[in-house]
FIDRENNU-343579 format. One line per field, with one value per residue (C-alpha): x, y, z; residue in one letter; chain. Coordinates in pm, whole numbers, always signed. Each point is the difference from the previous one (the first is absolute). Layout:
REM FIDRENNU-343579
east <- c(X | ...)
north <- c(Y | ...)
up <- c(Z | ...)
type <- c(A | ...)
mol <- c(A | ...)
REM end
This chain:
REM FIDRENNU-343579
east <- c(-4308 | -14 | +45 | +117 | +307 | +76 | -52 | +6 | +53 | +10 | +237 | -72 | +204 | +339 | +142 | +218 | +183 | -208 | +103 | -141 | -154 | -80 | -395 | +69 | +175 | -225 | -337 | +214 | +50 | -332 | -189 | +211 | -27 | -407 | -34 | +243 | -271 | -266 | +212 | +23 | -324 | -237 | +106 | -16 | -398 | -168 | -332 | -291 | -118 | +124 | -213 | +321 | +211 | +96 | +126 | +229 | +121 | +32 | +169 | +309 | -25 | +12 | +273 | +224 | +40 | +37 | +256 | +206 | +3 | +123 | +232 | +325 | +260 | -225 | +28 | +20 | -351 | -180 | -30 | -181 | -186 | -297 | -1 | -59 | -303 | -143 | -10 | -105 | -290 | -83 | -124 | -244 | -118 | -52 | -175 | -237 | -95 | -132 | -380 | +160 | +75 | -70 | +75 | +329 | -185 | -293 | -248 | +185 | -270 | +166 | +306 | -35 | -49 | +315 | +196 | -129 | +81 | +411 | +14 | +187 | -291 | +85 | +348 | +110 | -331 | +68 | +346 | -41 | -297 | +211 | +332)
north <- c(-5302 | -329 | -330 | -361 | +17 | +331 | +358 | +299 | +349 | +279 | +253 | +245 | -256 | -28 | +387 | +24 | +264 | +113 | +120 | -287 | +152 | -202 | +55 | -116 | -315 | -47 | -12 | -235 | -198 | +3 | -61 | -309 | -131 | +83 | -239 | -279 | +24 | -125 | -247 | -148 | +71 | +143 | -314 | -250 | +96 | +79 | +155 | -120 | +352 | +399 | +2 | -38 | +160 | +256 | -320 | -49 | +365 | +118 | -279 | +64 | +325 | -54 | -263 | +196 | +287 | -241 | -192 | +312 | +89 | -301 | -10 | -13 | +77 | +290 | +200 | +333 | -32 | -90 | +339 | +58 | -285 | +45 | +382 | -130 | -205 | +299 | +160 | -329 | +86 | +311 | -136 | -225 | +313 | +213 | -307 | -22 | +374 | -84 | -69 | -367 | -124 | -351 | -228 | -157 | -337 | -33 | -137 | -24 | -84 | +13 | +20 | +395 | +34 | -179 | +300 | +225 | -138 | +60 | +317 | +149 | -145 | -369 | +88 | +257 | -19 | -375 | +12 | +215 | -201 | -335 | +230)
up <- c(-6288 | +175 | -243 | +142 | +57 | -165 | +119 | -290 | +20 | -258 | -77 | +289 | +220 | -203 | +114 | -338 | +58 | +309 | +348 | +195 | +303 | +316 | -127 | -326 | +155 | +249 | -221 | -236 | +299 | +137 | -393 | -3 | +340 | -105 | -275 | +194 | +268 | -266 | -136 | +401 | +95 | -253 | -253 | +243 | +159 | -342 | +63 | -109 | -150 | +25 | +313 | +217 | -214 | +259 | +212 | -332 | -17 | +347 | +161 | -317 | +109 | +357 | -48 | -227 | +291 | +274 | -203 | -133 | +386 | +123 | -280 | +240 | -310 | -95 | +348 | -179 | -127 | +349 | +84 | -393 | -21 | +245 | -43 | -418 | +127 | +206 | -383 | -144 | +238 | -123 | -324 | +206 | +193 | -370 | -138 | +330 | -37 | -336 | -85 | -138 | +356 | +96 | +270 | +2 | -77 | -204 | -244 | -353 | -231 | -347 | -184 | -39 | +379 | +69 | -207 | +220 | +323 | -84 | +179 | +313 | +252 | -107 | +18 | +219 | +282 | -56 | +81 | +274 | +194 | -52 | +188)
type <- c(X | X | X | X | X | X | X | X | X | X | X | X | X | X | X | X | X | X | X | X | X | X | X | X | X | X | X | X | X | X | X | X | X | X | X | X | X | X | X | X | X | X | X | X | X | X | X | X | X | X | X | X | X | X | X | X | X | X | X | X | X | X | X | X | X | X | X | X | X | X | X | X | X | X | X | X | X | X | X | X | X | X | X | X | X | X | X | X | X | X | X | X | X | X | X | X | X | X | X | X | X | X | X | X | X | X | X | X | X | X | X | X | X | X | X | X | X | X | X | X | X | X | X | X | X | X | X | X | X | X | X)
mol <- c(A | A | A | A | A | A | A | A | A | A | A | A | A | A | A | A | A | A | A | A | A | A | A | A | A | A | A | A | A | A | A | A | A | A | A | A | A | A | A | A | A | A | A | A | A | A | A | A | A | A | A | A | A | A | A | A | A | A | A | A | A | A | A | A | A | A | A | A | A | A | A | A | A | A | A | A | A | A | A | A | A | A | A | A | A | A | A | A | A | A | A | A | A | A | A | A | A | A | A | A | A | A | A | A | A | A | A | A | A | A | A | A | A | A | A | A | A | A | A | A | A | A | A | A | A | A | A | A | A | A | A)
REM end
């Protein structure tokens, strides 16, 4: 999760005692290149209400792949990282199918709405219409 200044993780990331696979590494990667990308962009344009929240979401999400890509010290995981965001996709493509779709952008009216908007379409279909 993204805070000012500070990005925090829970246990899943620390691999005690774990074989760290190149997935494993990569999606610790990319979650923390995710919340840096709200701390540059997502905490600096605040919006005004959940109604762009997908703006929020899918331009970290966007922005982590293209940054763990581009990453030149991290050449071993360019051949991973977009084939992780095709997946990524896949959760935007189950969450479409359902009979809960909505545009990528629209009307939030409350508080309750807003919970329900956190879902692979602002995320993945997000991401994947800003690449």
């Amino acid at each position: 999760m993204e805070n000012v200044g500070c990005v925090t993780y829970n246990e899943a990331y620390l691999f005690r005692g774990q074989n760290k696979t190149l997935t494993k590494t990569a999606g610790f990667c990319n979650t923390n290149l995710h919340e840096l990308g709200h701390m540059w962009f997502g905490n600096l344009v605040t919006m005004k209400w959940w109604n762009d929240l997908w703006l929020n979401e899918s331009f970290a999400t966007f922005m982590s792949y293209l940054a763990q890509a581009k990453f030149i010290e991290f050449e071993k995981y360019h051949g991973i990282t977009w084939a992780l965001f095709t997946k990524y996709k896949g959760w935007a493509y189950r969450a479409d199918g359902l009979s809960s779709t909505h545009a990528i952008c629209g009307e939030v009216l409350t508080t309750h709405d807003a919970e329900t908007v956190f879902d692979g379409i602002s995320y993945g279909k997000g991401s994947a219409w800003l690449k």
